[in-house]
N, C-alpha and C positions, 0 to 999 in steps of 0.2 A: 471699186475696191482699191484701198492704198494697199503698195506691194513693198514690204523691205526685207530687211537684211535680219540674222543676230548679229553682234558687237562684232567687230573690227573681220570681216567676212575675206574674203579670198576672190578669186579673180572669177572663178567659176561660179559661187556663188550670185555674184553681183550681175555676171549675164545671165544667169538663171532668171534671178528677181523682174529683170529688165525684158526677159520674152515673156514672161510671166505675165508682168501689166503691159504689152504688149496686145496679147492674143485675149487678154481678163475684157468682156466688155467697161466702160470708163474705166478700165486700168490706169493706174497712174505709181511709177515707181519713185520713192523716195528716200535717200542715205539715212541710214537710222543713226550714225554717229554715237556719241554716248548716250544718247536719251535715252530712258526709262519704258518698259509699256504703258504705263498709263500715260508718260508726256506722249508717246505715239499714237494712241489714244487719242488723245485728244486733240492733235492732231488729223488725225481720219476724220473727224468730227467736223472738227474746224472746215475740212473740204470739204461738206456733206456726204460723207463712205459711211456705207452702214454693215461693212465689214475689213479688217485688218488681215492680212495674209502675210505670216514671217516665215523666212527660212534660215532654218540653223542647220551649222555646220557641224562637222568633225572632222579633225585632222587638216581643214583646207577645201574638203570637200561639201555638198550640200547633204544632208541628212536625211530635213524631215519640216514637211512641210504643215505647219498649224494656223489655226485661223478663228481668231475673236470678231464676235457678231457685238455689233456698237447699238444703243438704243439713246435716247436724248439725254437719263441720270444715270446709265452702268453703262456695265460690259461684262461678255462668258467666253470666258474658253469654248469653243466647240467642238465635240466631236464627231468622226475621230481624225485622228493624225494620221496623214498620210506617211510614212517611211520611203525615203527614196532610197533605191538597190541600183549602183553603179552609177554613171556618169550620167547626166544627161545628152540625150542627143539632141544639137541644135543647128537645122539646117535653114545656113545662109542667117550667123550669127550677128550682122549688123544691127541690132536694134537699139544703140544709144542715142543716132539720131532721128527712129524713127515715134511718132507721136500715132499711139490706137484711137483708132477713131470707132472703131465698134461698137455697137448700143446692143446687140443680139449674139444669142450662139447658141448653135443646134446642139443637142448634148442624145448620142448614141451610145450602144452598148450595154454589157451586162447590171456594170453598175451606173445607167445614166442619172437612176429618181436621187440616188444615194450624192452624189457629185453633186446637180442641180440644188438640193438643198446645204451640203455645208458650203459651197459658195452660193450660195444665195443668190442663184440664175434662174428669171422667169422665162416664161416659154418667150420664144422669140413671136415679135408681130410680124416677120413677113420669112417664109421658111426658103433655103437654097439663097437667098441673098447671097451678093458680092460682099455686104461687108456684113457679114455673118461669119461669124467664127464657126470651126465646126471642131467639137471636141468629140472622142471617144473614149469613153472611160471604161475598162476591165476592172477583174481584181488585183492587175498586178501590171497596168499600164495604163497612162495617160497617153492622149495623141490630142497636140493642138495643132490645127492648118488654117491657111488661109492665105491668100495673094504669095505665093509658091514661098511657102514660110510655113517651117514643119518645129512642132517642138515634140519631144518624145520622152517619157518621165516611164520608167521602170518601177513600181510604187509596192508597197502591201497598206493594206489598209488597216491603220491597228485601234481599238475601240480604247483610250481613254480609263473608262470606268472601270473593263473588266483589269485592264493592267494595274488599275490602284489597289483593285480589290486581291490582288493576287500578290502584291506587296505589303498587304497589313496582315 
């Protein structure tokens, strides 16, 4: 999964992004700079990612996290959109120079089936591994860990479709 930014993001953002594809099995973060979604797009592509993960801000802060599923001719928005509620918490924030070597991650919780498919996480091939991510996902909290490396995401889940529909 390629991990960025929206435009010109904030200090918090960008560590977010960066534990992000951190804990993401092939996580991989990269500056979105001025580029477009579809140049990012294609882009993900170009690295063979068959999924895009952006975070946008408000105010400085991170928002809300979305995520385009990439095929060989398009791309779709997925839903739904994660909504982040307060800061994130990230313990033992070094991860710019560290590189995920992850290929797995165990995904627990209320909503594990829901998580597993909009990031697009198979079951893992070997379960409690060391380099097994292990996520737990609620209705109103992410937990990523792993080699005493915690990330913690405060979330609502918001559905996409009903919210367009509620606007027209």
């Amino acid at each position: 999964m390629l991990v960025t930014t929206s435009r010109k993001p904030g200090v918090l953002t960008k560590r977010l992004c960066r534990a992000l594809a951190f804990f993401l099995p092939f996580g991989k973060y990269e500056n979105r700079g001025k580029a477009g979604v579809g140049d990012f797009v294609e882009k993900a592509r170009e690295l063979g990612k068959t999924r895009l993960l952006m975070v946008y801000e408000s105010h400085g802060n991170p928002e809300k996290i979305v995520l385009i599923e990439i095929s060989r001719d398009s791309w779709e928005w997925c839903t739904p959109t994660l909504m982040i509620k307060g800061a994130p918490k990230i313990l033992d924030s070094n991860f710019k120079q560290l590189k995920s070597n992850f290929t797995d991650a165990t995904v627990t919780g209320a909503c594990a089936s829901e998580l597993k498919k909009l990031f697009g996480l198979p079951e893992p091939e070997v379960d409690g591994d060391d380099d097994c991510v292990k996520i737990s996902a609620s209705q109103k909290e992410l937990i990523f860990s792993s080699w005493q490396k915690k990330l913690s995401l405060k979330i609502e889940w918001v559905d996409n479709k009903e919210k367009e529909e509620k606007e027209v």
